[in-house]
N, C-alpha and C positions, 0 to 999 in steps of 0.2 A: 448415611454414607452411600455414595451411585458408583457403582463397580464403574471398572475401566471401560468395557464396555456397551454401557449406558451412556447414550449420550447427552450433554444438558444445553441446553438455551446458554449461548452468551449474554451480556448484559449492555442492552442496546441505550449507547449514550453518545452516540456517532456525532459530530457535526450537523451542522443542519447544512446539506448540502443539495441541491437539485438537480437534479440530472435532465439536460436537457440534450432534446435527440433530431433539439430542428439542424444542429450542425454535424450530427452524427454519419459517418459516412465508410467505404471499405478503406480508403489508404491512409486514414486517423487508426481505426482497426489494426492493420496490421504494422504500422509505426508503432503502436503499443505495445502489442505483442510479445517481442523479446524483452520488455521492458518490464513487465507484471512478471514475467518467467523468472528475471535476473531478479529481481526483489524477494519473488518468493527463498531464493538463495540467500537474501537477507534472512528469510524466516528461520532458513533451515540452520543457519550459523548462530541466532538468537536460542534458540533451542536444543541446540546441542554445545550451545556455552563454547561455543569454537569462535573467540574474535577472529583469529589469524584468518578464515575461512569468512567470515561475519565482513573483516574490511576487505578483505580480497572481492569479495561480490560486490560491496561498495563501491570499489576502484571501477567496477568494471561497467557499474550503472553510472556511474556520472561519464565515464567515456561514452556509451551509451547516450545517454542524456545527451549531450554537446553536440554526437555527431546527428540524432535523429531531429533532434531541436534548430539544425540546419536546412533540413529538407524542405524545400519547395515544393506544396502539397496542395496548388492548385490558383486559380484566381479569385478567391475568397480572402480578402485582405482580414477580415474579422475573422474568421475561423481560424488562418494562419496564424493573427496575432495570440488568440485564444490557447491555441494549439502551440506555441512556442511559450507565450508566459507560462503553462505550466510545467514544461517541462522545463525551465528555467528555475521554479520555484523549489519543483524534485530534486535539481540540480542543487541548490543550495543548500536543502535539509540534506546532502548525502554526505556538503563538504563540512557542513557541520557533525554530522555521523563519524567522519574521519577524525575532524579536532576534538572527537573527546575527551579529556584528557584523564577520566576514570570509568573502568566497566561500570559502575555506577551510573555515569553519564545514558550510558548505549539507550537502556531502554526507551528516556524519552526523548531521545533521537531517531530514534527507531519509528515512536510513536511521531513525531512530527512529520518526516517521511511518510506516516503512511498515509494523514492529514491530507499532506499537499498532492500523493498521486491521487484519492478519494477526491478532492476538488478538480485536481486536472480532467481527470475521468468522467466525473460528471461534467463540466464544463464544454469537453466536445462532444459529449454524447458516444461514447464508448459503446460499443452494442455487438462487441467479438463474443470472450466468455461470457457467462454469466461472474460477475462477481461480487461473492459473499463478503460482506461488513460482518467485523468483530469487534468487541468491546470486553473488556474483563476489569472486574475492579481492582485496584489499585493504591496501597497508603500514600505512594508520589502524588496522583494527581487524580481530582474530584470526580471529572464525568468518567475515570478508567483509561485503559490504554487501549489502543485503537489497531489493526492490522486489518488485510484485505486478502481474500484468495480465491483462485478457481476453483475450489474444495468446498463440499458447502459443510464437511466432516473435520476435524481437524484439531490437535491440541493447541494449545495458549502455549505462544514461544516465549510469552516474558517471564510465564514460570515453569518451566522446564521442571518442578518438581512435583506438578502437579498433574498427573497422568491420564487425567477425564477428558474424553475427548467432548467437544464441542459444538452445538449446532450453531452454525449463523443464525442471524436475527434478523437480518435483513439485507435484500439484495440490491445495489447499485443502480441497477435498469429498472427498478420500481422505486425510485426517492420522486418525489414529485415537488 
């Protein structure tokens, strides 16, 4: 048994996603920004079993989503489109996060959310915070449940009853 705190290794079964940093740039950076910030409010509503608080952060990343996924962020047609499909993508695992139609649903909504910011993020080559990949096992689904944070410390919001806090396993800006 590992005291509370003792921290342990996640269970790294992340996507195989790449992180590439030739479109990597500061105004993709800070378009992000408030957008990992409002998710992590995902976490925190996941974790503290507070839907009310859980879809209210929701509401407010897909407005998020809509309005930064508008922004004209240069003459780079390929990075723009890069840089819009995935927050489009965000955008759609959040409206699905909304239509769940039982707490049961949340978690792997939650997890598919975090799926599609982990591919958006590496896709434009995100290179603000560092940010930690997590994985925790799971009886829903095979490879685990997936979340992301500027934390590299941090417990597992999808079991809230499990107190041990958590090391990432792996960092975003080193996926190759």
């Amino acid at each position: 048994m590992v005291a509370c705190s003792a921290p342990q290794t996640a269970n790294f079964n992340a996507p195989k996603v790449a992180f590439s940093s030739e479109f990597s740039n500061e105004i993709f950076n800070n378009a992000y920004d408030p957008i990992i910030a409002k998710y992590q409010d995902i976490l925190k509503g996941m974790l503290a079993k507070d839907t009310s608080y859980l879809f209210n952060a929701t509401r407010e990343l897909i407005q998020l989503t809509d309005s930064v996924a508008q922004i004209k962020l240069g003459n780079d047609t390929i990075s723009q489109e890069r840089f819009s499909k995935g927050l489009m993508n965000v955008n759609a695992e959040l409206r699905g996060l909304l239509a769940s139609a039982s707490i049961e649903e949340v978690p792997m909504s939650v997890h598919m959310t975090s799926i599609q910011l982990l591919y958006a993020l590496g896709e434009i080559g995100y290179s603000g915070k560092t940010i930690y990949i997590y994985t925790v096992d799971d009886d829903t689904i095979a490879d685990g449940l997936l979340w992301l944070s500027p934390l590299k410390n941090m417990r597992d919001p999808y079991h809230n009853d499990q107190k041990a806090i958590l090391i990432a396993d792996q960092v975003l800006q080193e996926l190759k």
